[in-house]
C-alpha positions in Angstrom: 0.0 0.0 0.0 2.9 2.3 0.8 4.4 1.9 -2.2 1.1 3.3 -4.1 1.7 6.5 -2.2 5.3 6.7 -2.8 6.9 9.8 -4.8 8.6 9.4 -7.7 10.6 12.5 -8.6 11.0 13.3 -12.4 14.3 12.1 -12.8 13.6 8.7 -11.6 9.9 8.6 -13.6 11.7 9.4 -16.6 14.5 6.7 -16.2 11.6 4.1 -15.6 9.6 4.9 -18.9 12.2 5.7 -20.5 10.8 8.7 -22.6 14.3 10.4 -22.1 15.6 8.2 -25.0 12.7 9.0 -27.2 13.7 12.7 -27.0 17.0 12.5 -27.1 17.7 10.0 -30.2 18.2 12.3 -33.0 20.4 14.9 -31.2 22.6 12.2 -29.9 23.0 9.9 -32.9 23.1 12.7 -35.2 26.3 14.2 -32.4 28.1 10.9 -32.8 27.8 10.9 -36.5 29.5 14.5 -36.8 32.1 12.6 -34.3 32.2 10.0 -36.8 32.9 12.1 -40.1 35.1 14.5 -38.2 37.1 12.3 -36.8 37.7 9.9 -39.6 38.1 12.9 -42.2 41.1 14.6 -39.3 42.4 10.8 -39.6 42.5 11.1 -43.9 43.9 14.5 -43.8 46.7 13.6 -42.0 47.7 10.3 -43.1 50.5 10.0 -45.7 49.3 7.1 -47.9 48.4 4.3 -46.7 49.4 5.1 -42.9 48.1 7.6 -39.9 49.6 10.2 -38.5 50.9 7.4 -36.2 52.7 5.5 -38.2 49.8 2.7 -37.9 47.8 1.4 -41.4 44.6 3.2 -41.8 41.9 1.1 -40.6 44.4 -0.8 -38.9 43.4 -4.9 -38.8 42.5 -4.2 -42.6 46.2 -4.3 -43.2 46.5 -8.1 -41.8 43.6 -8.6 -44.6 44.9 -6.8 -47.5 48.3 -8.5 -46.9 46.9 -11.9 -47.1 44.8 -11.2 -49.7 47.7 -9.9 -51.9 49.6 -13.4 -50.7 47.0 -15.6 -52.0 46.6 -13.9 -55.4 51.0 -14.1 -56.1 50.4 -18.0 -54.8 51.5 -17.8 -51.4 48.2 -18.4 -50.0 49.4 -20.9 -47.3 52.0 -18.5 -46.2 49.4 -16.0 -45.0 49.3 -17.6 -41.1 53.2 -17.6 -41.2 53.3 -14.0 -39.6 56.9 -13.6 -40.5 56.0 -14.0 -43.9 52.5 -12.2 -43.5 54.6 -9.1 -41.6 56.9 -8.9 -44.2 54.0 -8.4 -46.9 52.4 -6.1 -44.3 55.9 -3.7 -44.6 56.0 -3.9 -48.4 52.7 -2.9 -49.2 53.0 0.0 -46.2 55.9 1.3 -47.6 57.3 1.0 -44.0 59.6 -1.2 -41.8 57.9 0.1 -38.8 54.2 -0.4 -39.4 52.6 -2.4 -36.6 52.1 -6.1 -37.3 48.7 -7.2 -37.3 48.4 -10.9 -37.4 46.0 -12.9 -39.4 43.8 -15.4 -37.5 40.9 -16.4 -39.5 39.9 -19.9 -41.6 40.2 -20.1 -44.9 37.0 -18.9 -46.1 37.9 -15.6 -45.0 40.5 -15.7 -47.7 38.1 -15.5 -50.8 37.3 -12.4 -49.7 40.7 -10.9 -48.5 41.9 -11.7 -52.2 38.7 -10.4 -54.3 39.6 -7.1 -52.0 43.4 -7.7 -53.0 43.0 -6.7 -56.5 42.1 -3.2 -55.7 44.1 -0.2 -54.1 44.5 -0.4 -50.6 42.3 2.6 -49.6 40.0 1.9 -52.3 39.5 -1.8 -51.1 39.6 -0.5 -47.1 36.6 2.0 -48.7 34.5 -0.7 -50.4 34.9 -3.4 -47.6 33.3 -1.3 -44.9 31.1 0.5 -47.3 29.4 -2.4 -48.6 29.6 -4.3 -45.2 27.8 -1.6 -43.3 25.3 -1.0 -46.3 24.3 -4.7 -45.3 24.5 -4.2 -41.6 21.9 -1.2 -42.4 19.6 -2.8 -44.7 19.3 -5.9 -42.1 18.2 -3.4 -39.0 15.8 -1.4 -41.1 14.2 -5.1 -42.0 14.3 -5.7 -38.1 13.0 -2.5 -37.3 11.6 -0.5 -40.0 12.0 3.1 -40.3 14.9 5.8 -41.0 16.1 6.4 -37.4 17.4 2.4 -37.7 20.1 3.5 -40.4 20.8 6.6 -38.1 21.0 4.0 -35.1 23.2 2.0 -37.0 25.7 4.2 -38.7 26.0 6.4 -35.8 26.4 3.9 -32.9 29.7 4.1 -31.2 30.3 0.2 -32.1 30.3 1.3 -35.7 32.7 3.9 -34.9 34.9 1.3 -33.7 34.1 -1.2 -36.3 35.2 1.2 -39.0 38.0 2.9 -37.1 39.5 -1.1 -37.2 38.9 -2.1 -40.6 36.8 -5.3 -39.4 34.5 -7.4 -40.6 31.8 -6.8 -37.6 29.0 -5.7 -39.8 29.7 -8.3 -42.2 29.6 -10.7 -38.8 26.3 -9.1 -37.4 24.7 -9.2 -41.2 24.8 -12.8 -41.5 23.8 -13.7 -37.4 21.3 -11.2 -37.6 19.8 -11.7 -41.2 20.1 -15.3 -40.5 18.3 -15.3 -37.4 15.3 -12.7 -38.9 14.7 -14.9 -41.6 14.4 -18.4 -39.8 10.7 -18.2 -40.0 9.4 -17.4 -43.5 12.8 -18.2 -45.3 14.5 -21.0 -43.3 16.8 -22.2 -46.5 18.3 -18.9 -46.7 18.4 -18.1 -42.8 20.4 -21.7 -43.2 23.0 -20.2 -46.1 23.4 -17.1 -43.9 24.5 -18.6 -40.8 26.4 -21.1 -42.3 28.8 -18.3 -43.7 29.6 -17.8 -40.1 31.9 -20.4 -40.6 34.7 -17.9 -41.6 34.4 -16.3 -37.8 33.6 -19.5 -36.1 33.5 -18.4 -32.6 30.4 -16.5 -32.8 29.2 -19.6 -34.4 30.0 -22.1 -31.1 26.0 -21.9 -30.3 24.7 -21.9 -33.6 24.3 -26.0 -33.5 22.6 -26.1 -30.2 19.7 -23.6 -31.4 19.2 -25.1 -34.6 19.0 -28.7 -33.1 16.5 -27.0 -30.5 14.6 -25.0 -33.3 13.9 -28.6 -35.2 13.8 -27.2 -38.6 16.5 -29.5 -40.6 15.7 -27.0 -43.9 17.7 -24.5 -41.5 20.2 -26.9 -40.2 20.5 -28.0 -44.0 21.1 -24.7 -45.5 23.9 -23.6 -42.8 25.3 -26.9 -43.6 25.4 -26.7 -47.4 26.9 -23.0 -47.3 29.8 -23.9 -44.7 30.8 -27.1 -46.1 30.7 -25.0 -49.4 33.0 -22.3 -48.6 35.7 -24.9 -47.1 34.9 -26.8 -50.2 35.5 -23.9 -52.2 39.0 -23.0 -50.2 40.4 -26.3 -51.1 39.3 -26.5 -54.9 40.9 -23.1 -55.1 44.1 -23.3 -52.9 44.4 -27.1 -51.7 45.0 -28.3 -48.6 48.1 -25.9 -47.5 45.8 -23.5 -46.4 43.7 -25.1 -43.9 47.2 -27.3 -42.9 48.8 -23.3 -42.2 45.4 -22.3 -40.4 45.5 -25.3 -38.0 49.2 -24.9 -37.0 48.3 -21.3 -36.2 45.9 -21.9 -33.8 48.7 -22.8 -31.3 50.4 -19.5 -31.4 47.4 -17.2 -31.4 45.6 -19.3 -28.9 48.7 -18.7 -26.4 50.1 -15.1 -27.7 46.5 -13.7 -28.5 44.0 -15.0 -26.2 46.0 -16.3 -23.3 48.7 -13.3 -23.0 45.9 -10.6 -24.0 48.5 -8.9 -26.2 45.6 -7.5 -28.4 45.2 -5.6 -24.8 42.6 -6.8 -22.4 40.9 -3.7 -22.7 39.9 -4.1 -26.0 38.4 -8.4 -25.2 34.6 -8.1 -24.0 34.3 -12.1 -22.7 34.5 -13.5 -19.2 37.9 -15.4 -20.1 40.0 -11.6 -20.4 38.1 -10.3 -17.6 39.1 -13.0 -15.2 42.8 -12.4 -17.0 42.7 -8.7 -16.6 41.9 -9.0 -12.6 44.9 -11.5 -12.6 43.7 -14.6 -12.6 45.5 -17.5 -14.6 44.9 -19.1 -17.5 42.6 -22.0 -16.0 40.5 -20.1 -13.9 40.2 -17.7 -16.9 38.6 -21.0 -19.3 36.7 -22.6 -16.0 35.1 -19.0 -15.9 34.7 -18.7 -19.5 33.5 -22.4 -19.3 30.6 -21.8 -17.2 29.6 -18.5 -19.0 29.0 -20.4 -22.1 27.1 -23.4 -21.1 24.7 -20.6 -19.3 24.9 -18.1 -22.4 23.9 -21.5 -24.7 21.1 -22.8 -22.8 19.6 -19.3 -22.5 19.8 -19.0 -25.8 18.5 -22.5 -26.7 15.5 -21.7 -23.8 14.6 -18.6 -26.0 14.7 -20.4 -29.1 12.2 -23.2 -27.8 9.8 -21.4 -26.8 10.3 -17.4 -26.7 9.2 -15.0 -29.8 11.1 -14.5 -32.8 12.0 -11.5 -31.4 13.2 -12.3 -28.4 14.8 -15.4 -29.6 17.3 -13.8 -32.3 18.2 -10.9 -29.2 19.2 -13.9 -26.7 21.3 -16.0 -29.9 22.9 -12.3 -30.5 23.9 -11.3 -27.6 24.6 -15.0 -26.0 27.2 -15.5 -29.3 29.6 -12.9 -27.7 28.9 -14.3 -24.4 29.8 -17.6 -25.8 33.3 -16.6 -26.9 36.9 -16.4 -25.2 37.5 -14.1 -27.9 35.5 -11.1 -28.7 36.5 -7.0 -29.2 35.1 -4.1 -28.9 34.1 -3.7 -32.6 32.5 -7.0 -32.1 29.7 -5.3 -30.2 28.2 -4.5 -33.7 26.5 -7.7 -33.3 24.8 -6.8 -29.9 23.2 -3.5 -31.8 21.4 -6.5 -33.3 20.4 -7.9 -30.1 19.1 -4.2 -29.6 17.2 -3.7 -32.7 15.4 -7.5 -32.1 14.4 -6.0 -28.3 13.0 -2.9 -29.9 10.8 -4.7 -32.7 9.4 -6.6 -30.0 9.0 -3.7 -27.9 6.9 -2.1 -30.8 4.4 -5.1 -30.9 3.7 -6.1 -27.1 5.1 -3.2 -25.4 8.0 -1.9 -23.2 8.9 -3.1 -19.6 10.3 -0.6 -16.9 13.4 0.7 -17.4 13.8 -1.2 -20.5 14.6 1.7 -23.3 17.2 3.5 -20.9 19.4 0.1 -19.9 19.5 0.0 -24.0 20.2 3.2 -24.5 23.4 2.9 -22.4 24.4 -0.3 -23.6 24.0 1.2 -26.7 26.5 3.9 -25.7 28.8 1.5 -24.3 31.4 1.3 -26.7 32.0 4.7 -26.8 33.9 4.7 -23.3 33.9 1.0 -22.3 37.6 0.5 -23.4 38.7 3.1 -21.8 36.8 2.6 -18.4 38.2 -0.9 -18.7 42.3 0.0 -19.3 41.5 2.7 -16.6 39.8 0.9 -13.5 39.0 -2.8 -15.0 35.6 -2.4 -14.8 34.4 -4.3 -18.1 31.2 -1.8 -19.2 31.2 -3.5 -22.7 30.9 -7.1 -21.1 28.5 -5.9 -18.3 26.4 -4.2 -21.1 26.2 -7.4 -23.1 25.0 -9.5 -20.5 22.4 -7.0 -19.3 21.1 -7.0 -22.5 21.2 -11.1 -22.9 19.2 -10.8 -19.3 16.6 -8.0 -20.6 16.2 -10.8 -23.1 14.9 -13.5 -21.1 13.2 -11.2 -19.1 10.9 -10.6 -21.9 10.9 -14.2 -22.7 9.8 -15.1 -19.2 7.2 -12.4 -19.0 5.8 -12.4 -22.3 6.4 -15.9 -23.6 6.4 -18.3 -21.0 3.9 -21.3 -20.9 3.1 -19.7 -24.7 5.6 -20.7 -27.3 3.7 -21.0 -30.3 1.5 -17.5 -30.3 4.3 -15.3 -30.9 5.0 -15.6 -35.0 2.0 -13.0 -36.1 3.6 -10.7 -33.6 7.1 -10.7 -35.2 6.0 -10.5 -39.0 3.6 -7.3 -38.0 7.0 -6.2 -36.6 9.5 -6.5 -39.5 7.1 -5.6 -42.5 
C-alpha cells in the first residue's frame, strides 16, 4: 500500500519509462555521426598514404587482410598464417619497416574475400569493404525494425565507430547472425546459407548447433550446412589443402600469444575469459570461468529459441554468441546492436517493460567509453552491457512468452514488414 503512495521525482519517472531516449535520439546519434565524419576525415587529412599520423595502417586490422589477400593472389596463399611471412607483406605494401604487425587469425573462407579485395588499391578496397559491409548491416536493421532512425541508429552507434576505425569485418559478422536469425521463419533455407557463412568467424558460431537442433527445422540446419561445407569446399578446390594445414598450426600460437597473454590488450576483449585475465587470474580459472559463462549463455539461448518470440529469440542468440566466446573485441559489439534492434521490434508489438529503453540506451553507448573505463579501473562496461542486455532478453521471454511458445509468430511478421 505504501508503495502506491510513494513519490517518484522526475528524474527517476523518466528513467523508468524511459521517454528520455525518445527525445533524445536524433540529437545524440546525429552528435556521434559529426564525431564520426570529423574524426575519420582529421584521420584522412593527416595520413600520408596508406598510414596515420601514427605511423599505424589506416583502418588498422584491414592491413592483416589486405596482406593476405595480396599473398593468395602471387600464390603464397598458405603463407598468410606464417606471420613472418605475413609481416613482411604487411611492410612492403606500407611502404614502411615500422608499421605495426597485425596478425592474421581467420579460416580459410575468409581468404576469398581478402583476395577479391586484394586486387584493388588499398584505400580503395579499405573503402568498399566497410562501405558495402555496413550497407548490409543497415539494410538488415531497417528489416528488423523499420523506419529511418534504424540507419541513423546503426551508422551512428559508437560500435560502428569502432568497427570502422579497425577495418573489421563486424557488420559483415552481425549481417549474417542477424539476417540469418530474422529470416528463420518465413525463409529458413536462406536463414540456413546465412548462418552457415559464419563459418569464416567460427567463434560466434559455437552456439549456432545447439539452437538449430532446438529450433527442429532440418531446412535451417541443411542450408547452414550446405553453405559452410561449401565455402571450405570452395578453399580447397581453389588453394588445396596448404591453407587449412597453415590455419591449423596457427591456432597454437594465437591461442597462447592472442588469447591467453591478451596482447591485443585486455581492454579491448569483452568475454568473461579476459576479464578474469585482466583482474589476474591464470589461465585455467580464466577458461573454467569462461567455461561456465558459455554453457549458461547457450542454454539461454536454446531456452529462447524453444519457446520465446522470434524477437526475443534472435536478441538472446545475439547477444549470448559474444557471451559464448573467449574471444570477442570491442568492434564486435556491432552484433549486440542486433540484439538491440530485435528487443525494440518486440518492444513495438507487445510493449515496453520498466526501465527497459534507458538500460538500451546505455548499452548502446557503451562502446563509446567502455575500453577506456576498462584500461583505466578494470571495470568491463562492454561485457557488463552485453549481458544486461542477454538478461533483458529472457526477461521478456519469461514475462511475455512463458507457458506460450507457439503464439508469438503474427507478432514478429507485424513487426519486420
Amino acid at each position: 500500500m505504501l508503495g502506491e503512495h510513494c513519490y517518484r521525482s522526475p528524474m527517476n519517472s523518466s528513467w523508468h519509462s524511459g521517454d528520455w531516449v525518445d527525445s533524445r535520439i536524433r540529437s545524440v546519434c546525429g552528435a556521434l555521426l559529426a564525431m564520426t565524419v570529423i574524426s575519420y576525415a582529421a584521420l584522412l587529412l593527416s595520413s600520408h598514404g596508406t598510414l596515420d599520423w601514427k605511423g599505424r595502417p589506416i583502418g588498422t586490422d584491414f592491413s592483416d587482410v589486405y596482406a593476405a589477400g595480396w599473398m593468395a593472389n602471387h600464390g603464397r596463399a598458405a603463407a598468410a598464417w606464417v606471420w613472418p611471412e605475413h609481416y613482411q607483406v604487411q611492410q612492403m605494401l606500407n611502404h614502411s619497416r615500422t608499421v605495426p604487425f597485425y596478425g592474421w587469425h581467420y579460416p580459410p573462407p575468409f581468404l576469398l574475400v581478402a583476395s577479391a579485395l586484394a586486387t584493388l588499391p588499398y584505400l580503395a578496397a579499405l573503402a568498399l569493404w566497410q562501405g558495402t559491409t555496413l550497407a548490409a548491416a543497415v539494410a538488415v536493421a531497417r528489416r528488423i525494425v523499420p523506419g529511418p532512425r534504424s540507419a541513423l541508429a546503426v551508422i551512428a552507434a559508437p560500435a560502428s565507430f569502432v568497427c570502422i576505425g579497425h577495418g573489421q569485418n563486424a557488420f559483415l559478422t552481425a549481417s549474417l547472425l542477424a539476417g540469418g536469425l530474422l529470416l528463420i521463419d518465413r525463409r529458413p533455407w536462406m536463414a540456413g546459407l546465412l548462418l552457415g557463412c559464419l563459418v569464416y568467424k567460427p567463434q560466434f558460431a559455437v552456439l549456432l548447433p545447439v539452437v538449430l537442433i532446438v529450433l527442429r527445422d532440418r531446412r535451417v540446419f541443411l542450408g547452414a550446412a550446405l553453405s559452410s561445407c561449401g565455402l571450405v569446399a570452395l578453399t580447397l578446390v581453389v588453394w588445396g589443402w596448404p591453407v587449412w594445414a597453415g590455419f591449423y598450426e596457427s591456432l597454437g600460437p594465437t591461442r597462447a600469444i592472442v588469447i591467453e597473454t591478451g596482447q591485443t590488450g585486455w581492454e579491448k576483449i569483452i568475454t568473461a575469459f579476459a576479464l578474469v585475465r585482466a583482474w589476474g587470474g591464470a589461465v585455467p580459472l580464466a577458461y573454467a570461468v569462461q567455461g561456465v559463462t558459455t554453457v549458461l549463455a547457450i542454454t539461454g539461448a536454446a531456452i529462447t529459441a524453444r519457446w520465446a518470440s522470434a524477437c526475443v529469440r534472435g536478441s538472446a542468440v545475439c547477444s549470448a554468441a559474444l557471451l559464448s566466446t573467449p574471444y570477442a573485441l570491442d568492434y564486435d559489439l556491432v552484433i549486440l546492436g542486433g540484439a538491440l534492434c530485435f528487443i525494440v521490434a518486440d518492444a513495438r508489438t507487445r510493449g515496453w517493460l520498466a526501465q527497459e529503453k534507458s538500460i538500451l540506451a546505455l548499452a548502446y553507448l557503451a562502446p563509446l567509453f567502455g575500453r577506456q573505463m576498462m584500461e583505466l579501473t578494470l571495470v568491463p562496461v562492454n561485457w557488463i552491457a552485453t549481458i544486461t542486455v542477454f538478461f533483458l532478453a529472457l526477461r521478456r521471454a519469461w514475462i511475455f512468452d512463458s507457458g506460450n511458445g507457439h503464439a508469438t509468430r503474427d507478432g514478429f511478421q507485424s513487426a519486420v514488414t
